[in-house]
DRENFIGU-918560 format. One record per residue (C-alpha): x, y, z; residue number from 1. Coordinates in nm, 3 decimals. Layout:
BEGIN
PT  X  Y  Z  NUM
...
% end
This chain:
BEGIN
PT  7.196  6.008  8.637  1
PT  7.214  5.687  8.848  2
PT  7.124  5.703  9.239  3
PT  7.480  5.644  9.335  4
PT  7.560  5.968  9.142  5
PT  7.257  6.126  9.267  6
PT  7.359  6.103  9.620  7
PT  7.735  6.137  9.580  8
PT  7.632  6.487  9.461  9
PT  7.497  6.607  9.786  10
PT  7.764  6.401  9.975  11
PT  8.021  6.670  9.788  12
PT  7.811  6.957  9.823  13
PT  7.769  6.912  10.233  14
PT  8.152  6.822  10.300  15
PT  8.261  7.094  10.040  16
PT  8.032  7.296  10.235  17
PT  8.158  7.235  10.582  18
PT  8.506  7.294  10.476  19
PT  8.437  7.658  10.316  20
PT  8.241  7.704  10.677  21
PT  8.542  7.665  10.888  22
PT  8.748  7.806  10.646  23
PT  8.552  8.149  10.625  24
PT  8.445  8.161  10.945  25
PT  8.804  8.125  11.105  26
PT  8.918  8.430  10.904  27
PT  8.644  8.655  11.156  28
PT  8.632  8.473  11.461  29
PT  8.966  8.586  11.606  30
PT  8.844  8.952  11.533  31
PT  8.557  8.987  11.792  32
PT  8.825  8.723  12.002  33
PT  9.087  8.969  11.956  34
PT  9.059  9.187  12.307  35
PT  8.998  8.826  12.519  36
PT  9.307  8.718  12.309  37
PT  9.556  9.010  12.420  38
PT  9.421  9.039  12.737  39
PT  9.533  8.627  12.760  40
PT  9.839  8.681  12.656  41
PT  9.915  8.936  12.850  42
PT  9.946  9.191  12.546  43
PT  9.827  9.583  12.507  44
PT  9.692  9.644  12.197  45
PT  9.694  10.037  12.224  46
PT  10.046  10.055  12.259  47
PT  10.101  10.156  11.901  48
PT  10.421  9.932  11.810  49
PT  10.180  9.643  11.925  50
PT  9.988  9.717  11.622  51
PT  10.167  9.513  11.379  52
PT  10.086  9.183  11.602  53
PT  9.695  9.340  11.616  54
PT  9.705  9.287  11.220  55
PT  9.885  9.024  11.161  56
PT  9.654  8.794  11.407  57
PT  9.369  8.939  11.135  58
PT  9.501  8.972  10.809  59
PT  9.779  8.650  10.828  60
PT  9.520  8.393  10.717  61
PT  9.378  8.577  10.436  62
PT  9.672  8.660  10.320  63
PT  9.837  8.263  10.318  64
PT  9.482  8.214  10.165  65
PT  9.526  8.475  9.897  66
PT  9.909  8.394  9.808  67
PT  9.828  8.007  9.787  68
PT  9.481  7.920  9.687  69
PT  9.568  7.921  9.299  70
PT  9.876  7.729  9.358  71
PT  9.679  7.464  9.529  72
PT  9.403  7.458  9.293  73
PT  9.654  7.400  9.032  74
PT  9.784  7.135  9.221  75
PT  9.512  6.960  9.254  76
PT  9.423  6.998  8.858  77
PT  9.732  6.799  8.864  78
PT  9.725  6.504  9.113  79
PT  9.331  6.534  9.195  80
PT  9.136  6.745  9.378  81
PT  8.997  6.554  9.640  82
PT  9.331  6.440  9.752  83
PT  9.429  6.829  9.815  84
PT  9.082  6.910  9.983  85
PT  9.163  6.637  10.213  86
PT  9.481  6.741  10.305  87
PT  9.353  7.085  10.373  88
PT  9.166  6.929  10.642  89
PT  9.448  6.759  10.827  90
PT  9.646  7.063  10.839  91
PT  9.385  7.292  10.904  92
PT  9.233  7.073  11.235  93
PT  9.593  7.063  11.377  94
PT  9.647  7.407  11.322  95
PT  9.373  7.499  11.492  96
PT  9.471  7.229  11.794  97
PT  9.804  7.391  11.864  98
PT  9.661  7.740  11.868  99
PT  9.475  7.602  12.152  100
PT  9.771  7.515  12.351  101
PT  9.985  7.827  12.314  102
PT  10.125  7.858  12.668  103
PT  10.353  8.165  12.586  104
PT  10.288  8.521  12.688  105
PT  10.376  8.930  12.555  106
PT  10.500  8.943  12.216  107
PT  10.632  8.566  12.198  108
PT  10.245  8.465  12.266  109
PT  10.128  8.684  11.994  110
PT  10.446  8.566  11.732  111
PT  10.340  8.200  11.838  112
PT  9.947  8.242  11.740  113
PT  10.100  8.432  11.391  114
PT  10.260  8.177  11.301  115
PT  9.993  7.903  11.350  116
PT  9.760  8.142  11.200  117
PT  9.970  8.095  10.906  118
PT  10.002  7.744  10.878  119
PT  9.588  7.731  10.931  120
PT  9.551  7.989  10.613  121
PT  9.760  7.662  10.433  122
PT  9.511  7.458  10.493  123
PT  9.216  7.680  10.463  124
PT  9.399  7.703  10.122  125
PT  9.313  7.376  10.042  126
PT  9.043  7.346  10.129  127
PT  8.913  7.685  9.969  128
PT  9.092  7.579  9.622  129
PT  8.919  7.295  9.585  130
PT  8.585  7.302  9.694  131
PT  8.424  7.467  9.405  132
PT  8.572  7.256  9.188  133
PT  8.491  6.934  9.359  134
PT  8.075  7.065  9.364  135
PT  8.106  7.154  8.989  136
PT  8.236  6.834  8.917  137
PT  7.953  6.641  9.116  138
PT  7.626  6.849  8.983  139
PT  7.522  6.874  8.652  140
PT  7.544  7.250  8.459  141
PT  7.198  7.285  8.518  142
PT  7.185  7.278  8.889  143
PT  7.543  7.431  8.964  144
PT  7.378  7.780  9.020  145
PT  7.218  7.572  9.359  146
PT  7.479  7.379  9.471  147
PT  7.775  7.694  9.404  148
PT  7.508  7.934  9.636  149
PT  7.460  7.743  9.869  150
PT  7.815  7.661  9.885  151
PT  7.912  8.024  9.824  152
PT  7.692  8.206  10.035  153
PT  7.715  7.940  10.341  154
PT  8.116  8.043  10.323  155
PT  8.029  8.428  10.286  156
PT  7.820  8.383  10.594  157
PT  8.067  8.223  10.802  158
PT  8.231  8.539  10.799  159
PT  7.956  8.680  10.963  160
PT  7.873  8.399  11.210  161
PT  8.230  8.371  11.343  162
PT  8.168  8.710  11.508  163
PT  7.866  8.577  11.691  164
PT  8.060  8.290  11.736  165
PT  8.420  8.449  11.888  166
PT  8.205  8.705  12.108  167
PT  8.011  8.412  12.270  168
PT  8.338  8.181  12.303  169
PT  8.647  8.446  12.396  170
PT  8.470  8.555  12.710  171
PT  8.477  8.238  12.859  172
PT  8.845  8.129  12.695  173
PT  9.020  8.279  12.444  174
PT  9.162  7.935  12.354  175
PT  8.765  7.805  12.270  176
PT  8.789  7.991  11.943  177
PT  9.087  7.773  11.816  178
PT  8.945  7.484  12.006  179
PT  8.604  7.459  11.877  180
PT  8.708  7.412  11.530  181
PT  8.882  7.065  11.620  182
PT  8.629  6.832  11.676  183
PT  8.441  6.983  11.322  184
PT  8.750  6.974  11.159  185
PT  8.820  6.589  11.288  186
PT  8.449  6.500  11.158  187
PT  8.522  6.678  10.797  188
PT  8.858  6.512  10.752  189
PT  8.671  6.153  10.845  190
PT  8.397  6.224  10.644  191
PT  8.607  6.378  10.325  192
PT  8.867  6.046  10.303  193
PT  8.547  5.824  10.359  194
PT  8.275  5.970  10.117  195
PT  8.446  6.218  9.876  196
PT  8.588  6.056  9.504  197
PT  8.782  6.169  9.220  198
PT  8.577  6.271  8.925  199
PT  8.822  6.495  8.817  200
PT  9.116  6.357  8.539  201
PT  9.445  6.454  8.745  202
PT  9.674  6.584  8.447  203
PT  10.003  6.537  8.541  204
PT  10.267  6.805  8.461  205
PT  10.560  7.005  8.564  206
PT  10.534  7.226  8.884  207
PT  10.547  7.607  8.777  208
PT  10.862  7.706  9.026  209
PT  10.928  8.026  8.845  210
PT  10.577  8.149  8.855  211
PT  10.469  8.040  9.181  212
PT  10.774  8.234  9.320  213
PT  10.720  8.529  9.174  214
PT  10.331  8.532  9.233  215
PT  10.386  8.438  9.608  216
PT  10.615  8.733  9.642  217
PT  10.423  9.016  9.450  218
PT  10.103  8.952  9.661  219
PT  10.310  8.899  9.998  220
PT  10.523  9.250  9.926  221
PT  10.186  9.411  9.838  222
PT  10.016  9.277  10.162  223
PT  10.287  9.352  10.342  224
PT  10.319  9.698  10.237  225
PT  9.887  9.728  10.344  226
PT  9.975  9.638  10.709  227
PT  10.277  9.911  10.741  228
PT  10.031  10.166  10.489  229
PT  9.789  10.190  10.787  230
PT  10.020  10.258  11.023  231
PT  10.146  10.594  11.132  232
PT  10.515  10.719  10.943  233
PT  10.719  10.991  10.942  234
PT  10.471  11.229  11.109  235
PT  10.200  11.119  10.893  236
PT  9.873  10.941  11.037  237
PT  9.938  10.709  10.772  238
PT  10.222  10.582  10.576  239
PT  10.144  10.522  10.234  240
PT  10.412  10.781  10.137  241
PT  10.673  10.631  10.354  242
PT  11.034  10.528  10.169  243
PT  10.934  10.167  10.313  244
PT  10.605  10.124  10.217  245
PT  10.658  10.274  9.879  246
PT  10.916  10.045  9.868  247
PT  10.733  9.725  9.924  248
PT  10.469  9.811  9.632  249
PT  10.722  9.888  9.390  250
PT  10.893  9.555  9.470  251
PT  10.562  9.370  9.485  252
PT  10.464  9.513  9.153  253
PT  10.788  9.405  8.951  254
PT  10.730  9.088  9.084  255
PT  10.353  9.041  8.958  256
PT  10.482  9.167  8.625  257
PT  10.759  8.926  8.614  258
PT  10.522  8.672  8.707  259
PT  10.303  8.780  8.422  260
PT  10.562  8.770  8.187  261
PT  10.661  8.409  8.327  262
PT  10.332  8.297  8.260  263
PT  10.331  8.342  7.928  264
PT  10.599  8.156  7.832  265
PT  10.573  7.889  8.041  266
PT  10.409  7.576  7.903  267
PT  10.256  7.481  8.196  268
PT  10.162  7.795  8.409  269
PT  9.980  7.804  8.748  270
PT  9.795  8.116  8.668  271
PT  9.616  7.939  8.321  272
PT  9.575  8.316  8.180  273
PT  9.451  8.151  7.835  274
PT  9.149  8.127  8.051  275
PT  9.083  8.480  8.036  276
PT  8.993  8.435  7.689  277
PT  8.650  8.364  7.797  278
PT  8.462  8.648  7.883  279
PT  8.244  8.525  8.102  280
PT  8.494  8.390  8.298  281
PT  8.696  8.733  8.265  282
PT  8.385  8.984  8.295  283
PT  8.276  8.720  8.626  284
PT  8.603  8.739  8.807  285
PT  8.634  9.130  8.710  286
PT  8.293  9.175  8.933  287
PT  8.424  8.913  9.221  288
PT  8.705  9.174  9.282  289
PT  8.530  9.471  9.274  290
PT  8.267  9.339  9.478  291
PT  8.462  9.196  9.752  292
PT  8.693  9.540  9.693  293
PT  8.327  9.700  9.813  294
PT  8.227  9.433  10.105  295
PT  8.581  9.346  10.298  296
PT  8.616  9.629  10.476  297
PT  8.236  9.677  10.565  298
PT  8.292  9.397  10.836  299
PT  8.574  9.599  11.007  300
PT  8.324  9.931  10.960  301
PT  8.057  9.769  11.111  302
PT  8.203  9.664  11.405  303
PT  8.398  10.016  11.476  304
PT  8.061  10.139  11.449  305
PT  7.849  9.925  11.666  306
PT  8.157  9.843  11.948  307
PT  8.338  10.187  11.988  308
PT  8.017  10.428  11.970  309
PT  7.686  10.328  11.910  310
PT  7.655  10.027  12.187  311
PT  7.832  10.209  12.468  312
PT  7.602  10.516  12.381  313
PT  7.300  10.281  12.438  314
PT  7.432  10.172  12.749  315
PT  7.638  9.829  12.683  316
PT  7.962  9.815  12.903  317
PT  8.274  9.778  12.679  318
PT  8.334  9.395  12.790  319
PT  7.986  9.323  12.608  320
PT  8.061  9.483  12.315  321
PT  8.213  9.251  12.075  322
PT  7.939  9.000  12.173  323
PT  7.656  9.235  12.103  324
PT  7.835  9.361  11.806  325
PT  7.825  9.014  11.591  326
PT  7.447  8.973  11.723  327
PT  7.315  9.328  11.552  328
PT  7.495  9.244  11.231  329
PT  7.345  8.907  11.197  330
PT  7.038  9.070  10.956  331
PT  7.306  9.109  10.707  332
PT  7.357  8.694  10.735  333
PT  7.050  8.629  10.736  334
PT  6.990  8.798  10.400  335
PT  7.250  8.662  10.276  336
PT  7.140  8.296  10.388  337
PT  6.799  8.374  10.283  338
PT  6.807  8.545  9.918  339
PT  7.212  8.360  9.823  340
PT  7.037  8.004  9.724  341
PT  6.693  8.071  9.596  342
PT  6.899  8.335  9.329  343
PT  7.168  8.084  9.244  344
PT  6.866  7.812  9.206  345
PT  6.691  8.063  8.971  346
PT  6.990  8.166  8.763  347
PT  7.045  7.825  8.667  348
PT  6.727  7.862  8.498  349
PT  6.734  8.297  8.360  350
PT  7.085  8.330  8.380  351
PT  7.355  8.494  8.652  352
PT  7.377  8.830  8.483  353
PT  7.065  8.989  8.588  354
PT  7.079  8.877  8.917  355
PT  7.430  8.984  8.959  356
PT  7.412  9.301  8.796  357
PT  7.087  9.396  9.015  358
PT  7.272  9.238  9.310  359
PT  7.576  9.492  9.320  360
PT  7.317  9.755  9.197  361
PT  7.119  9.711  9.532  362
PT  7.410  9.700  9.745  363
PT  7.522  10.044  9.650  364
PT  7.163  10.108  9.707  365
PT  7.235  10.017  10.055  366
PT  7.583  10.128  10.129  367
PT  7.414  10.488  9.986  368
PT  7.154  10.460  10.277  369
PT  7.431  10.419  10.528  370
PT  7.581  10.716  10.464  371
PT  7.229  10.897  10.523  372
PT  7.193  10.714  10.891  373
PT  7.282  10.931  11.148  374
PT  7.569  10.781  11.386  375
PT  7.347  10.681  11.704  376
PT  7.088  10.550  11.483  377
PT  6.767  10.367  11.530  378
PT  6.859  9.976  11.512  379
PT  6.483  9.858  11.311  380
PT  6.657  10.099  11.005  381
PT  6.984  9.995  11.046  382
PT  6.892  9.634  11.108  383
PT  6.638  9.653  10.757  384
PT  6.946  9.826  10.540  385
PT  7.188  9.573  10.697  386
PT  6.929  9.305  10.576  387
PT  6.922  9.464  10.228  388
PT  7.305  9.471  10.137  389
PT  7.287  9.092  10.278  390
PT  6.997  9.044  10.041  391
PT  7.177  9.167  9.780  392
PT  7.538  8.991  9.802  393
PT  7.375  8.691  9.813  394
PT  7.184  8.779  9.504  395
PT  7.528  8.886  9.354  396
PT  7.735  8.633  9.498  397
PT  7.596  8.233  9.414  398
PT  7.456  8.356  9.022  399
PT  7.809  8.485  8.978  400
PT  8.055  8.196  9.132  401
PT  7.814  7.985  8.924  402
PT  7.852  8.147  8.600  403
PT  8.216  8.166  8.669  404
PT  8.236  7.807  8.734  405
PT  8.002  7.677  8.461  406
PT  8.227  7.882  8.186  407
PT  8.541  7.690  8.310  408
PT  8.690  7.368  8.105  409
PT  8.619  7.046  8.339  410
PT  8.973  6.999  8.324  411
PT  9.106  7.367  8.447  412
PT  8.753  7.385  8.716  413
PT  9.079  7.354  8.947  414
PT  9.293  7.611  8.858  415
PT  8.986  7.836  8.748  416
PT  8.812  7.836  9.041  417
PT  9.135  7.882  9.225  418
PT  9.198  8.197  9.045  419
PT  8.853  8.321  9.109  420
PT  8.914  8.271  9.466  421
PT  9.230  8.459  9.501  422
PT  9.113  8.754  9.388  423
PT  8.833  8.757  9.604  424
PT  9.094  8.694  9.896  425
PT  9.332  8.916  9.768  426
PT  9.063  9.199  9.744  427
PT  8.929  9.164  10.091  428
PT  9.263  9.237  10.241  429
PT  9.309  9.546  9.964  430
PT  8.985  9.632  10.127  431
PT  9.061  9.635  10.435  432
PT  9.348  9.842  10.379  433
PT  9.149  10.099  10.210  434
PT  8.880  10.139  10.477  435
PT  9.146  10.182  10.733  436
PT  9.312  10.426  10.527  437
PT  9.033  10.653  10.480  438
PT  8.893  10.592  10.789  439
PT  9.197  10.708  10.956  440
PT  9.268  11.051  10.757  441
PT  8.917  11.143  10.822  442
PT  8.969  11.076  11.187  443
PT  9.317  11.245  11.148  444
PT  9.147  11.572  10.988  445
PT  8.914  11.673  11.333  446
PT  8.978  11.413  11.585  447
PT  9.306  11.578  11.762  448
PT  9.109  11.892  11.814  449
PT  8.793  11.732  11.889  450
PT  8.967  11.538  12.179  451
PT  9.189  11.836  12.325  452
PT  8.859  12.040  12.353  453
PT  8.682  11.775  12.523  454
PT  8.938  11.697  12.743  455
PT  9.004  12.045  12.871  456
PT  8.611  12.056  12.900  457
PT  8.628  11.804  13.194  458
PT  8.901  11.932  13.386  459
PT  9.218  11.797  13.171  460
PT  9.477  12.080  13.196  461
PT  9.571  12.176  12.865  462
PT  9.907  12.061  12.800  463
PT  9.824  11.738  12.923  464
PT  9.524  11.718  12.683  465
PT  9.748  11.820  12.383  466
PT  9.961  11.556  12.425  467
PT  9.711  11.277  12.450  468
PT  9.564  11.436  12.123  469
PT  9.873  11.332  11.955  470
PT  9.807  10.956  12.025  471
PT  9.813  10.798  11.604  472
PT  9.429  10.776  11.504  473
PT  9.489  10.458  11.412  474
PT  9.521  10.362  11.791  475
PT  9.215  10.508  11.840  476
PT  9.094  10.342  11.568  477
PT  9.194  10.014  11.727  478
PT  9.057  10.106  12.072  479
PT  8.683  10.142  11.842  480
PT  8.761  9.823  11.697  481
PT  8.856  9.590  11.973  482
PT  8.556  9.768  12.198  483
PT  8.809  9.949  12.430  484
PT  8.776  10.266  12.640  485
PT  9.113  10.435  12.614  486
PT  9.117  10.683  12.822  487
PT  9.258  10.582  13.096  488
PT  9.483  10.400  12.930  489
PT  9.562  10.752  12.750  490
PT  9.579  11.000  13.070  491
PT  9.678  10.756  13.333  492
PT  9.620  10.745  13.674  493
PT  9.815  11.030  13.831  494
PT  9.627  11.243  13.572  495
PT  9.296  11.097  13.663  496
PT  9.413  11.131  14.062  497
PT  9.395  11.458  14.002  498
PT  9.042  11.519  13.865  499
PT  8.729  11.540  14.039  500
PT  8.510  11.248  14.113  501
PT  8.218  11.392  13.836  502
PT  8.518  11.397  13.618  503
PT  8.709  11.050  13.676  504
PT  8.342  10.889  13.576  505
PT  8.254  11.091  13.303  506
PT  8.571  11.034  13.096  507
PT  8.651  10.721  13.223  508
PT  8.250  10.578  13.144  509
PT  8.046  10.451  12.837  510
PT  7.969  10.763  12.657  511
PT  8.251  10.999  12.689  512
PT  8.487  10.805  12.436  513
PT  8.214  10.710  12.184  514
PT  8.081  11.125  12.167  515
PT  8.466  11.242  12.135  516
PT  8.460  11.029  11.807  517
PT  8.158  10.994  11.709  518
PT  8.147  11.324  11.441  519
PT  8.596  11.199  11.326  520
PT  8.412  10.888  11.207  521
PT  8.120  11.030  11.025  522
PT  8.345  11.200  10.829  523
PT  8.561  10.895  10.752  524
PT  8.249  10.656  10.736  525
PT  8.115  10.855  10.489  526
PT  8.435  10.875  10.232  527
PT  8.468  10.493  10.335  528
PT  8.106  10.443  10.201  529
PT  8.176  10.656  9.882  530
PT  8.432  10.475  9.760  531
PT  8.215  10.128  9.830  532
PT  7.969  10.253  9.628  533
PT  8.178  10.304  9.356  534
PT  8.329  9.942  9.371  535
PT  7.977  9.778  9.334  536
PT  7.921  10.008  9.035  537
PT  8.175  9.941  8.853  538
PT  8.088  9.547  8.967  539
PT  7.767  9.603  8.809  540
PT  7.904  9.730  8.530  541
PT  8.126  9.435  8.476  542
PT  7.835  9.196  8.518  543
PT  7.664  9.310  8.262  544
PT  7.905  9.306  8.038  545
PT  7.958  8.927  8.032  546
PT  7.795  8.854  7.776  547
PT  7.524  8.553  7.714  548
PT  7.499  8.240  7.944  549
PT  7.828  8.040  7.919  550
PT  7.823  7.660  7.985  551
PT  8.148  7.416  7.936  552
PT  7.949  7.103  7.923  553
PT  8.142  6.776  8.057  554
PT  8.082  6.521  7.779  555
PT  8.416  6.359  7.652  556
PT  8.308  6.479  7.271  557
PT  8.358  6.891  7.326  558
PT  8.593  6.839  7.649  559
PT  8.930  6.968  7.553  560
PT  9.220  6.689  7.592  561
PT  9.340  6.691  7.921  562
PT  9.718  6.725  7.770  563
PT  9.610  7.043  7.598  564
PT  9.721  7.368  7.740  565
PT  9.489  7.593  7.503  566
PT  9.121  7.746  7.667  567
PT  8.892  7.601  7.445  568
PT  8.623  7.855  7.349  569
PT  8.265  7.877  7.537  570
PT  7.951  7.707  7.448  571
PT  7.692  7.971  7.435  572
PT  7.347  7.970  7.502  573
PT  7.038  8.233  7.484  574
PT  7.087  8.424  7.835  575
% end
């Protein structure tokens, strides 16, 4: 390899890098944002019809992400990589410059920031699509396992850092967290039309209408239907069983199997499912699901945890909370940051399936000790199991995209890694949707008693506390979330008026609100947990059933033709 090569490599890996950054991190910086947000736009978030705005703000950008990425990296199979990557930063840094300057307020503010939200998951899209395939195109097979972890678990970890990051910023503006990603965003688009090339061959070829259509409508109708599913229906804390809801899936399914059927007869499709011939590629993708399936919603977990009950129990006001919240989950970065590279750098050398399979094996390990901690537990245990599942994503998460990406054609990296991609998207939003969901019926199943009693217990006359029982758990669950004390948003002040002073402080202070649902969450933390754990086995189990080390080497002689539209079979090698 000549020096020019040599350094071009790390040129891609540091700009690919930066992109996946912002792109990851801007997915979880509005969340710990979110109460500075409403409160800016002059918005209550516990009034329960206000709850489709709440997720929307969240879930919008993963779900553009997750409806688009394979499109894009298709695209950019097609008329080169690099030139969609760059684009991806244009649109992304003046997304993220109008979002600054949203001047409207109530529900008009909120549609305003949804929208831009949207147009920012385009470009995060491109960016997201690409990347991988721009790295694997730059390093040789032998030190992709590096160069994919550290791109992998850098983007992983900007999940995590975009807390820290929205708790410092929202306090001060809520506009900063839009705001600070221009001037990175500026530097990346500068740096990616300046240093980044084609290696890629762009393969020109029709644009699959049919199938993106129907793709882009089965995962919307699906996503869709999460964000109503976690909302209260027909009497029902949720409303998975509602005629709408059902409705949605059905229609969302017909569409992925029309899109399926499109596929295959389609001579150029944007989902290449000829790819799933290879097992590694298959087996690999199988445990990206499941895994992200297992580690979406344990963000959203977390911070319930740490911002509605435990950091108001140990004395934190609730305007602190989202702040502290991203700082005591950092050990899970940092294991991440720490363990991600050095096991992609070694699997180069032993392998990814190992690694991954002990990987998702460890993090069941550590979702299993969760479920053993006590609710107001003793950070230095929580902080050390934290560090653990970190540990042991990253251990998962670079030997896996590697292996994924090595198995890949050069010419379908694109498209591959694309596909890759959306499933992880697509199963962090399923995720989400799933932790809410049992969250929420195990609140449902005590927490209406649970808060009548301890109403009444502090001077709350009973009919009154009946009625504020009824409030949907998932408004409580929001109130956890966004590190808000609802009571007195629940009772109100003539209510309050009427208590004594001991009273008015008790329910209205740190503790009252975390106690009342501290046991409702247990319960739901716990079948939350349960069902993580069985994600990651099943990961595991996938993993290890990929089969020997898989590497698509680049040389012109066993590269398929770039007009061919057949997966050309894996070169094997001892694992």
């Amino acid at each position: 390899m000549n020096v020019s090569a040599d350094r071009y490599k790390w040129i891609a890996l540091s700009n690919a890098t930066l992109a996946v950054l912002l792109a990851t991190l801007d997915g979880s910086i509005t969340i710990i944002a979110m109460p500075d947000i409403f409160r800016g736009i002059h918005l209550d978030p516990l009034v329960p019809a206000n709850s489709f705005y709440l997720l929307w703000m969240i879930l919008g950008y993963l779900v553009v992400c997750s409806v688009l990425i394979v499109s894009l990296g298709r695209l950019g199979d097609m008329v080169g990589r690099v030139k969609i990557f760059r684009l991806g930063f244009v649109i992304y840094t003046a997304a993220s410059l109008v979002l600054a300057i949203d001047w409207m307020q109530g529900r008009n503010g909120a549609i305003f920031l949804i929208f831009f939200r949207l147009v920012q998951g385009l470009g995060g899209a491109c960016l997201l699509a690409n990347a991988s395939a721009i790295i694997a195109d730059a390093f040789p097979a032998n030190q992709r396992g590096m160069a994919l972890g550290i791109n992998n678990i850098v983007g992983v970890s900007g999940v995590f850092i975009g807390l820290v990051l929205g708790g410092v910023l929202a306090p001060v503006d809520w506009r900063l967290v839009f705001l600070i990603s221009v001037p990175v965003g500026l530097f990346g688009t500068v740096w990616a039309y300046t240093g980044l090339r084609e290696l890629s061959t762009p393969r020109r070829a029709p644009i699959d209408w049919a199938g993106n259509l129907f793709f882009a409508l089965g995962l919307v109708l699906i996503m869709v239907a999460v964000t109503y599913g976690i909302r209260p229906a027909g009497g029902h804390a949720t409303g998975w069983a509602s005629p709408r809801v059902l409705g949605l899936v059905g229609a969302g399914l017909v569409s992925l199997v029309a899109f399926v059927i499109v596929e295959r007869r389609t001579p150029d499709p944007m989902f290449r499912l000829p790819l799933f011939h290879i097992r590694a590629f298959t087996f690999g993708t199988l445990s990206t699901f499941l895994s992200a399936i297992a580690r979406g919603g344990l963000m959203f977990m977390l911070i319930i945890w740490l911002q509605g009950i435990w950091l108001p129990q140990h004395g934190y006001d609730f305007t602190e909370t989202p702040l502290w919240a991203g700082i005591y989950m950092l050990p899970l970065t940092v294991g991440m940051l720490l363990v991600g590279p050095a096991s992609g750098f070694l699997s180069d050398r032993f392998g990814a399936r190992g690694f991954a399979t002990s990987g998702m094996l460890l993090t069941a390990l550590g979702f299993g000790l969760l479920i053993l901690l006590p609710t107001n537990f003793s950070y230095p245990l929580f902080g050390a199991i934290l560090f653990l599942i970190g540990a042991s994503m990253g251990m998962f998460a670079s030997p896996n995209r590697a292996a994924v990406m090595n198995s890949l054609p050069p010419a379908d990296r694109g498209a591959g890694g694309a596909m890759n991609q959306t499933f992880q998207n697509s199963a962090q939003v399923l995720s989400i949707g799933i932790f809410f969901t049992l969250i929420i019926i195990g609140l449902s199943a005590t927490l209406p008693e649970t808060m009548s009693t301890g109403l009444q217990a502090h001077g709350v006359s009973p009919a009154t506390a009946q009625s504020a029982s009824t409030l949907p758990p998932v408004s409580i669950l929001f109130a956890a979330f966004l590190g808000y004390n609802p009571i007195q948003h629940i009772l109100g002040p003539h209510v309050l008026a009427g208590l004594s002073a001991h009273n008015q402080a008790v329910l209205t202070g740190n503790t009252f609100f975390p106690n009342l649902i501290s046991a409702p969450f247990r319960s739901g933390l716990h079948i939350a947990f349960a069902f993580a754990i069985v994600a990651c086995l099943i990961a595991a189990a996938a993993s290890l059933m990929r089969g020997r080390r898989t590497v698509e080497v680049d040389d012109a002689k066993t590269a398929p033709s770039p007009h061919s539209s057949r997966a050309p079979l894996p070169i094997s090698g001892k694992f």
